[in-house]
N, C-alpha and C positions, 0 to 999 in steps of 0.2 A: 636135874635143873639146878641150874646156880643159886645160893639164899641171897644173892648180889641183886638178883633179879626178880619180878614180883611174877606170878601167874599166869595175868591177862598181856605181859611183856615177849610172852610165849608161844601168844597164840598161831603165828604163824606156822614157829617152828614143828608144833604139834599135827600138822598136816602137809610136813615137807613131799611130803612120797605124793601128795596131789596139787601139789601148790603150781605149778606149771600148765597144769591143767583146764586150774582154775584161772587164769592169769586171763583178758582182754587179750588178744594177739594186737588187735587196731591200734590199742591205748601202748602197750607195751613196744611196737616197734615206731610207734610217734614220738617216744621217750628217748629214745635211740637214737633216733635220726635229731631229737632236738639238742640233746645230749654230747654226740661226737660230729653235728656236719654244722651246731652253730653256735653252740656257747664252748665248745671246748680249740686250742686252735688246731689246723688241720695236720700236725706234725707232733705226736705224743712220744715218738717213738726213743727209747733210752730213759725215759722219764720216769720219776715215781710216782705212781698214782695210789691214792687210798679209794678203795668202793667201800665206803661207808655203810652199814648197812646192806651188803649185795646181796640179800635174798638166797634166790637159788644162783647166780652168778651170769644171771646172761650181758650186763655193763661188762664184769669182770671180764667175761672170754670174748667182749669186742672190744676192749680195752689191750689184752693179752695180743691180739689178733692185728692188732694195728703195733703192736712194737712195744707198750708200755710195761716196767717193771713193776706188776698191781699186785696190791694188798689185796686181800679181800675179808673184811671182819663184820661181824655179823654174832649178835648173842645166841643167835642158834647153830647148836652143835650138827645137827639134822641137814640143816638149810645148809649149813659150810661144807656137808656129805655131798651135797647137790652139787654144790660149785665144784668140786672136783672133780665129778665127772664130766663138766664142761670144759675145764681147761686149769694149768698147773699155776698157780698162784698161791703166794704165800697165804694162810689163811691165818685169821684170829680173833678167839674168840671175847667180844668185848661189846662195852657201848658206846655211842657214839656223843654220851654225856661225859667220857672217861676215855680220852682215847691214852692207849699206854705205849705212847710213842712218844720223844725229845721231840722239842720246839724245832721248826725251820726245817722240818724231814723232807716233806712231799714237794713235788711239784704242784700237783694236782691233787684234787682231792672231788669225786663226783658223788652224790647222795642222791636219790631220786626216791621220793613216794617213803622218806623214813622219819626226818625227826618231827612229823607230825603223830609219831607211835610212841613219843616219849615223856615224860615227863613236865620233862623243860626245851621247847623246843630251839628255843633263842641260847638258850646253855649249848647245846649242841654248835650253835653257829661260834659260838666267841673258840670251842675246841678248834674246829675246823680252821679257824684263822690263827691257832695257836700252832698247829704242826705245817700249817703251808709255809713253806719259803717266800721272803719275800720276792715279790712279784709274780707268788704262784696264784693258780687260778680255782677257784671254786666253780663246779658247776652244779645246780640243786632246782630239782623240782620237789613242788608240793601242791596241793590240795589248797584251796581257799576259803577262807568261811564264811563266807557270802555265800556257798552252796550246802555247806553241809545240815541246811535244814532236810535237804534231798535225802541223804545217808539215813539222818532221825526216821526218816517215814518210813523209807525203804528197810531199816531193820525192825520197826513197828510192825512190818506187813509181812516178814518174814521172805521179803527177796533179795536183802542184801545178807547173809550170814556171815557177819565180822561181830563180834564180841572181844576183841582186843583193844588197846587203850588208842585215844583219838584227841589231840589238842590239835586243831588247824590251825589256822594260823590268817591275819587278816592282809591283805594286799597290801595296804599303804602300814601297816604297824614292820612288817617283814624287812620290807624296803628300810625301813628307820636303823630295824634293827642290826640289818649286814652294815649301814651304815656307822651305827655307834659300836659297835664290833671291830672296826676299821679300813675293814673294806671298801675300795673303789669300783664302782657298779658299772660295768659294762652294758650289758643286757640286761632289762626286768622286761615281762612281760606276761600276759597270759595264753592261753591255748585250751583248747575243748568250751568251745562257747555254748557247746549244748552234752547233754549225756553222750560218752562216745559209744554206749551199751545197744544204741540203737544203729546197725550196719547201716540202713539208708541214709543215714544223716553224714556217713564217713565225708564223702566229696562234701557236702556243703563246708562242715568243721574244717580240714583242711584247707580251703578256701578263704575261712574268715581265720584264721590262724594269721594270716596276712597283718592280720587288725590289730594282734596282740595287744604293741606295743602302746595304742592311741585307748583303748576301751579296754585295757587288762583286768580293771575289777571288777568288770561281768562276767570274767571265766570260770573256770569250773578251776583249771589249775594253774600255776605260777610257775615260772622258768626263771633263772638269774643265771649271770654268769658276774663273777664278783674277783676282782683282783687284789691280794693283799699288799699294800703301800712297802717300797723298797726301799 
């Protein structure tokens, strides 16, 4: 473990060999699809892209898969074992409060479900707008916190088991802040209007996902797709 890195910064990595396991399939392939068919554009292909954060690397190998030349960095040493067994991407180990890349690299740059695990989540944003190219494209989901009194119970009760670090992040302050970062906001919205933990609710949720954009700071989580000024 890195002394760069705190403990609770760990905790995923500490359970890579089950981490897929544990993964929502519902929530994880709604990520994807919101990911690459609507905040990213439909042609990556030749392109740099950073997976910020990839976990075990499933962005990474549909990123890979569609033509893009991806990064994939990730403070877990473990979790980066993962990613290469799904597909060959430069990997590295790092944070995404410190990314150790030169200004103006990426074209793209996609984060899903991370800098809510950090520190400083808005720190994270001003990096990501520091290595895009101008005119490149941010794509980033997160968690809102207008729900996560949910999470509070749910680990109270012993059915959510995360004990890793958690700042969400709130609808309207997020928005402010890709804006004073620099970015030009294409897409914000929300998505998952209700727990997607519960299968029968799948059709409904994707249904009202339609809504996102008009009632986003009822959802469970936030979508952006952010342009950085050329």
């Amino acid at each position: 473990m890195s002394k760069n890195f705190s403990k609770i910064e760990f905790f995923y990595d500490e359970f890579a060999d089950e981490f897929d396991r544990w993964m929502n399939k519902y929530d994880l392939q709604r990520r994807l699809d919101i990911v690459f068919n609507e905040l990213l554009p439909h042609d990556i292909s030749g392109r740099r892209l950073l997976d910020a954060g990839c976990g075990t690397g499933h962005f990474s190998r549909l990123a890979s898969e569609k033509g893009a030349i991806v990064t994939s960095l990730d403070i877990g040493e473990k979790l980066l074992e993962k990613v290469a067994e799904k597909c060959n991407t430069e990997r590295v180990i790092g944070s995404v409060l410190d990314l150790r890349f030169k200004e103006d690299y990426f074209d793209f740059v996609i984060s899903s479900e991370v800098i809510e695990h950090t520190e400083n989540p808005y720190g994270a944003i001003r990096e990501f707008y520091r290595v895009l190219k101008p005119g490149g494209i941010l794509a980033l989901t997160v968690p809102n916190r207008f729900w996560k009194w949910l999470c509070i119970i749910a680990n109270a009760l012993k059915i959510r088991p995360y004990e890793g670090m958690e700042n969400w992040v709130g609808y309207l302050r997020l928005k402010g802040e890709l804006k004073k970062a620099g970015f030009f906001i294409l897409q914000y919205r929300g998505f998952h209007l209700l727990p997607f933990q519960l299968k029968f609710l799948h059709p409904f949720l994707l249904f009202m996902d339609r809504l996102g954009d008009k009632i986003g700071p009822l959802y469970i989580n936030i979508a952006a797709s952010c342009q950085k000024h050329r």
